[in-house]
N, C-alpha and C positions, 0 to 999 in steps of 0.2 A: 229613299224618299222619306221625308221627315214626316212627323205628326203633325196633324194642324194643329194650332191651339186653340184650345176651347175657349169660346169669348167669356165663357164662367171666370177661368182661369186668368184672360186677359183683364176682367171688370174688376177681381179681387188685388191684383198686383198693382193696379194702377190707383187703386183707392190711398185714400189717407190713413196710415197704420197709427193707430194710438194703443196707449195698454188698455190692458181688457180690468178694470176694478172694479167689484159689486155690480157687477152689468152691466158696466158703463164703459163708452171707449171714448179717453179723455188723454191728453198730449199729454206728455212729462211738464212736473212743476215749472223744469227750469224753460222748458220750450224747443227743448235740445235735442235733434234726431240723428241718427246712424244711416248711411249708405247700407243696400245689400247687394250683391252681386251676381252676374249671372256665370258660375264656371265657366260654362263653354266656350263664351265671348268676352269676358273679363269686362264687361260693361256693366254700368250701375242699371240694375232691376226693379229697385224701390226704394226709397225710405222708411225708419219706422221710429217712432219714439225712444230714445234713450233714457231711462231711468235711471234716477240719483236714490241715495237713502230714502227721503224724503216721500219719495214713490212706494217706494217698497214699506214705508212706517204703514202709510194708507192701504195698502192690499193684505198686509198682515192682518191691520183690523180690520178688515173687511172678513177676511179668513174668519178671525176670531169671534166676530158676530156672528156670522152664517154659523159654525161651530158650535157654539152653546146656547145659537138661538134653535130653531124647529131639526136640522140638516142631522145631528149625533142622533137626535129622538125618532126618527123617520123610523117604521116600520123596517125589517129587512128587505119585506119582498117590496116592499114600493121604491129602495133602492137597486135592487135587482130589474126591478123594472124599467125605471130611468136608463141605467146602461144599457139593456137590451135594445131600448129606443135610440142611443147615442149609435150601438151597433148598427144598425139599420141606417141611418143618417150616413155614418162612415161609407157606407155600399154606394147609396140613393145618390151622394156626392163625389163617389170615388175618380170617375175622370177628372174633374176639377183640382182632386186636391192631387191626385197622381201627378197633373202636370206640373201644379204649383210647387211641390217637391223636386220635380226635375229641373225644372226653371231652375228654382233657388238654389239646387244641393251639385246639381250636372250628372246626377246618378242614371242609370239607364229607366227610361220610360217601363220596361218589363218591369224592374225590381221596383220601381214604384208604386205598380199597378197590384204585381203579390205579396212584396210586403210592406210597403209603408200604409197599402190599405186593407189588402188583402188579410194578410198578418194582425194587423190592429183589429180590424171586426172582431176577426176567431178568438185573439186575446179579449177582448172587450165582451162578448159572449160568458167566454169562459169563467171572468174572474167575476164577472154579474152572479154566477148561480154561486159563489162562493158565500154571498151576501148572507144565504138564507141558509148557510153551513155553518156559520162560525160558534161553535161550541167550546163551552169548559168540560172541566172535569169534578168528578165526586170524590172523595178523600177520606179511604177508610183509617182514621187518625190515631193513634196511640197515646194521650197525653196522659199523663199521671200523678201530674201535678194536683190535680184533688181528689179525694178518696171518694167515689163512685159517683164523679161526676160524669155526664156524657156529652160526647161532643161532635158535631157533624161540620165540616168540612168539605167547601169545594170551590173551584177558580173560574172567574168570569173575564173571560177577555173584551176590555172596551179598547174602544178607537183612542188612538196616542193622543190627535188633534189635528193641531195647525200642522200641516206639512210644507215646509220647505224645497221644491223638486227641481235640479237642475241638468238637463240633459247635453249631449254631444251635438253636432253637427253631421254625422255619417249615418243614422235614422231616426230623422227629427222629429216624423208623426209617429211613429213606432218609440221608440225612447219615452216619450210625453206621453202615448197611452199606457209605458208599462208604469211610467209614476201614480198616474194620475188614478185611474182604473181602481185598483185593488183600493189605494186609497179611499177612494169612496165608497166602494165595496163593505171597504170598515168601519163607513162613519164619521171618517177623516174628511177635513176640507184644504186645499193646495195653492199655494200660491209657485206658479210654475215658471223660472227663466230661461228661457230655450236658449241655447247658443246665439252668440253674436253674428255667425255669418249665416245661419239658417230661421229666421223665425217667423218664417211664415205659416206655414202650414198650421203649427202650434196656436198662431192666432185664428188662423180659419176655425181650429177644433175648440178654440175659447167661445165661438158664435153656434157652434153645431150642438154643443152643451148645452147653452140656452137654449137652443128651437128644442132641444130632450124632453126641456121641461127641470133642469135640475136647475136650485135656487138660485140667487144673486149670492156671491161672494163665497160661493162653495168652492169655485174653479175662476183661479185668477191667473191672468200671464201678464208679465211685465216683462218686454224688450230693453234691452240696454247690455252695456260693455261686462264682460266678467270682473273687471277690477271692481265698476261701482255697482253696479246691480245683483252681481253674481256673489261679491265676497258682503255686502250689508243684510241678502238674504240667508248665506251661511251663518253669519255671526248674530242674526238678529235672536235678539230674548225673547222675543214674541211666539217663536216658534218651536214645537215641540219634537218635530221628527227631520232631520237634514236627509236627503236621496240624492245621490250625485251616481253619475254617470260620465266618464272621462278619463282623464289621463293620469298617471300615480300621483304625479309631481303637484297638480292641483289639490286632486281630491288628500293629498297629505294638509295640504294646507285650511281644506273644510275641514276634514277631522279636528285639527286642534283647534278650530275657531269652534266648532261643536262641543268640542271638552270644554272648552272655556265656562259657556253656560249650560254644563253636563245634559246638553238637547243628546238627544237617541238620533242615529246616523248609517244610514251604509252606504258604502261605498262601491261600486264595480267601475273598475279602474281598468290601468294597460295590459299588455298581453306579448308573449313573444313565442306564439304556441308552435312546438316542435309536430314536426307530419315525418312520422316512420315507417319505412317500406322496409321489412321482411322480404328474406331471399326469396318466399316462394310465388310471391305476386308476380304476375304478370305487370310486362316489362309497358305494356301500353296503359292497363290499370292502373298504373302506379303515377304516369306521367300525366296524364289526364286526373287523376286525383290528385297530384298537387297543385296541377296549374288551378283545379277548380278552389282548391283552398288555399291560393293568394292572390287569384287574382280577381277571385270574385270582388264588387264593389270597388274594386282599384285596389287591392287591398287596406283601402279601410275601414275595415271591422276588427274590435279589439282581439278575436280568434282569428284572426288572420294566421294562416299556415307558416309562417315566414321564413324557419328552418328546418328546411330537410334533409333529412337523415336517412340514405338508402343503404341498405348493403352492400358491401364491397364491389362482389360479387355480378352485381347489375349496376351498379353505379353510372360509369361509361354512358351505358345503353337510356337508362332514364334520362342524366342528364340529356342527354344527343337529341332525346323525341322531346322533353321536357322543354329544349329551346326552341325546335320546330314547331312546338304549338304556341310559344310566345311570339313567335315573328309573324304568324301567321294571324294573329288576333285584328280585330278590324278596328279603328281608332276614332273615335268621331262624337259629338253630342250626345247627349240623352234621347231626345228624342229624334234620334235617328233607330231606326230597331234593328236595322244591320248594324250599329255602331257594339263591337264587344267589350271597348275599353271607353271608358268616359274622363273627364276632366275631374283633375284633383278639386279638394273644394274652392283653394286661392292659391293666390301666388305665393306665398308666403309658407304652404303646405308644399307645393312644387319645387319651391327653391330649399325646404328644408330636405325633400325627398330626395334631390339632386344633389345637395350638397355632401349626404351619408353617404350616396355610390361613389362618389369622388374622393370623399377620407378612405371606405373601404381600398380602392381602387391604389391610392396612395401606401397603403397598408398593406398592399401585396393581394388583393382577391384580382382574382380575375373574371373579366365581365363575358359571358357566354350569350349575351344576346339583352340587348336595350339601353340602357344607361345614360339613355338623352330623352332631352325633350322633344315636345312634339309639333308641329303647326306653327302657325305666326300668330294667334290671338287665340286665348284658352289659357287654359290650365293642365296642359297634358305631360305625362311623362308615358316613354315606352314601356312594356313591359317587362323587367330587368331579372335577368337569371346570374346570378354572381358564385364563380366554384376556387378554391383553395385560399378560403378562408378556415381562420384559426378564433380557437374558445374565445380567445383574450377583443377580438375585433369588435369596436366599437357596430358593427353592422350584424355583428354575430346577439350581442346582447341589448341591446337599444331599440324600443318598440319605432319603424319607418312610419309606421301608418301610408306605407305604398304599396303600389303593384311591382314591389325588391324580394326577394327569397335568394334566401344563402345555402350551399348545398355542401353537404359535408359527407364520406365516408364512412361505415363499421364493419368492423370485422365480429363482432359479437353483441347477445343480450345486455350483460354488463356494463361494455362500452356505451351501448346507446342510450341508456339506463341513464348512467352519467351525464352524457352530453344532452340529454334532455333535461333531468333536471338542475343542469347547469347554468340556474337564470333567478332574476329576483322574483321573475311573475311564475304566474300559475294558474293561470285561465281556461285555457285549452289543449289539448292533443289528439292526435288521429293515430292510430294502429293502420296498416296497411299488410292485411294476410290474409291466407285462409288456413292455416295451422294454430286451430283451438286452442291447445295447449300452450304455445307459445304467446298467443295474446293472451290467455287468461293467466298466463306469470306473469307477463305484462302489466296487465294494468293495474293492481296493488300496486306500483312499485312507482307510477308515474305522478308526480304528484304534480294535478291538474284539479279544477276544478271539474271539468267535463272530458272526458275520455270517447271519442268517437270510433270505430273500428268500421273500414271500409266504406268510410263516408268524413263529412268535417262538416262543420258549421254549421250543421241542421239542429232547431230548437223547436221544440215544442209548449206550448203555453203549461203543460200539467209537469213539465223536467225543470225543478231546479237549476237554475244559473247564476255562478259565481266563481267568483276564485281562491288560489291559495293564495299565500305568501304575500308580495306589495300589488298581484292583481285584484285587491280587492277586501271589503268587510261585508257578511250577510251574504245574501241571494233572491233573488227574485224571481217569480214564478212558482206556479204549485204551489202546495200551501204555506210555503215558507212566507208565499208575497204575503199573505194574510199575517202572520206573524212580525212581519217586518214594519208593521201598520197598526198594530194591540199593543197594547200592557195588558200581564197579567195580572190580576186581582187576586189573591186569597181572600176567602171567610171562611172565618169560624165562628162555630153556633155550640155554647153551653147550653144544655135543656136539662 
């Protein structure tokens, strides 16, 4: 039995979507709007304003007013305060924006409910008390460049500025609060582009900012395409900090529009995270721990589990329960809550997801369960378990962003060593043991950005997250957000 929809839900979808500038919700210059869609039914869900440069010139300075008018000067605790209120808002609204998330993304109504709101409060909480944290340091100096002179020494972290924030489509209101959030935390004011096929929620959280009480033009979202909205707010001079969140192949392309006007940038990019089962795990633990880490979210989350590496030794035995709990999965809308597998976000992610088991498959893997689509209208693919696959395979090293895991055999530490870090990314991995010893040789050796042992995908707002290699520049969360969001200052003081 599906969820009703909340007529909140139904009042906000069916309204007229403009950008959100200096508090105003006002249609793109040119008049020009985008379709959104609903996954599960592949039917258009709404419209929202398309922004051009032109758009984005206007919410920059909007940013940049808000910015070095009253917003950098603000008291800490009175921004600490605003958030906490934003927090509360997020709760006070949370079925609303739960559904409008599931509508828009096709993600399941639970993961909507815990983390696109649940998730966001606790973050929003969190990085609020950061506000009235953010400290320099004192610097006992050595200088001796003049004969008994004295000299005192210490570093003032201020807010970068204008932030540039552009988020994914697989957690839209989660994504936008981890931009947004700390940013202001700092001091900073945001001009935010949500993904193209997701931007609603994003706009809902542009109206629940204002009811907080935080000024006109602190928090801006402009809807529009990635080519024209996404790459004029990468490359724009106006702004001081780029935050991208997405996929390598983009986010290469923000980086060097960000060198260009040497703007401060990070990046958290793709993933192709290896899940290793050690011989001494149980054979059901293992199998339920990988299905849980790729197929959560359909597997698109950039830590998505996507290659697994089990011991030889149980190999057989994993895979065999490993496809019985993919066949077994239940297929269906978001807001269906029996539903355990949801609709990819478009066709377009369906048909690339389909078309990588079909090269794999071409390529010599063999499919152990799913490999097709689903239903007559949606965005569904089955949940796909693929075995004798090889290092070299296109589905072995290429982030699906699906519910696809490739399963490969070791015979030893070393081997798997190798075959894990045998990738461009480095986002995530999961250990799978209860032999101490051997995970803690482990995990030095993995080079990931998050190392999980007997768990995957779980984040914490106080745990650093990021990546190595091409998954990624920086990290966010913990106090790193804070830093990701300052310049540091030196002074020095002759007396």
């Amino acid at each position: 039995m599906s969820v009703s929809v909340d007529p909140r839900a139904t009042a906000f979808i069916q309204r007229r979507h403009g950008l959100l500038i200096n508090a105003e919700v006002r249609p793109s210059l040119s008049g020009a709007e985008m379709p959104v869609f609903n996954p599960a039914t592949g039917e258009e869900l709404a419209r929202v304003a398309a922004a051009t440069a032109a758009d984005v010139d206007l919410a920059v300075a909007a940013a940049r007013q808000a910015f070095e008018g009253s917003w950098s000067q603000l008291r800490p605790a009175d921004r600490e305060r605003l958030l906490l209120k934003l927090a509360d808002l997020l709760e006070a609204n949370g079925e609303e924006l739960a559904q409008i998330e599931t509508l828009n993304n096709g993600k399941s109504i639970h993961l909507s409910r815990a983390l696109e709101v649940g998730a966001s409060a606790e973050f929003t909480r969190y990085m609020a008390g950061w506000a009235t944290k953010i400290e320099g340091k004192s610097l006992d100096v050595s200088i001796a460049a003049v004969p008994g002179a004295k000299y005192r020494a210490y570093t003032v972290p201020e807010p970068v500025g204008v932030v540039g924030a552009i988020v994914p489509w697989n957690f839209p209101l989660l994504m936008a609060i981890w931009k947004i959030v700390p940013a202001l935390a700092c001091g900073c004011t945001v001009v935010l582009k949500p993904a193209d096929e997701t931007p609603l929620t994003a706009l809902r959280l542009g109206q629940l900012c204002l009811e907080a009480g935080i000024p006109a033009g602190v928090v801006n979202i402009v809807t529009g395409t990635g080519a024209q909205a996404g790459a004029a707010l990468a490359g724009h001079p106006g702004i001081d900090k780029v935050a991208f969140t997405g996929s390598t192949q983009i986010g290469k392309v923000i980086g060097h529009a960000a060198v260009d006007n040497m703007t401060r940038f990070s990046l958290e990019l793709g993933g192709k995270s290896p899940v290793i089962v050690l011989d001494d795990t149980s054979l059901d633990t293992a199998a339920a721990g990988a299905a849980g880490a790729i197929f959560f979210n359909q597997g698109q989350v950039c830590t998505a589990g996507s290659r697994l590496y089990v011991h030889r030794s149980a190999f057989d035995k994993v895979l065999e329960r490993l496809g019985t709990i993919a066949s077994s999965l239940s297929i269906g809308p978001g807001l269906d809550p029996q539903a355990q597998i949801n609709p990819l976000i478009s066709a377009k992610q369906q048909n690339r997801v389909l078309g990588m088991i079909e090269r794999g498959v071409a390529e010599g893997a063999s499919v152990i369960c799913g490999g097709e689509r689903y239903g007559e209208s949606g965005f569904y693919v089955r949940p796909t378990v693929l075995a004798n696959v090889r290092p070299d395979m296109q589905v072995v090293r290429e982030e699906i962003f699906g519910p696809v895991v490739v399963a490969t055999p070791f015979d030893d530490l070393d081997e798997v060593v190798h075959l894990a870090n045998d990738s461009v990314y480095g986002l995530g991995a999961s250990i799978w043991s209860n032999d101490l010893r051997q995970v803690m040789s482990l995990i030095p050796r993995i080079k990931a950005g998050t190392v999980w042992v007997n768990t995957h995908n779980m984040l914490d707002p106080s745990m650093p997250f990021g990546g190595y290699k091409q998954s990624g520049i920086g990290r966010e969360m913990g106090h790193a957000a804070i830093e990701a969001y300052t310049e540091n200052k030196s002074v020095c003081i002759a007396y």
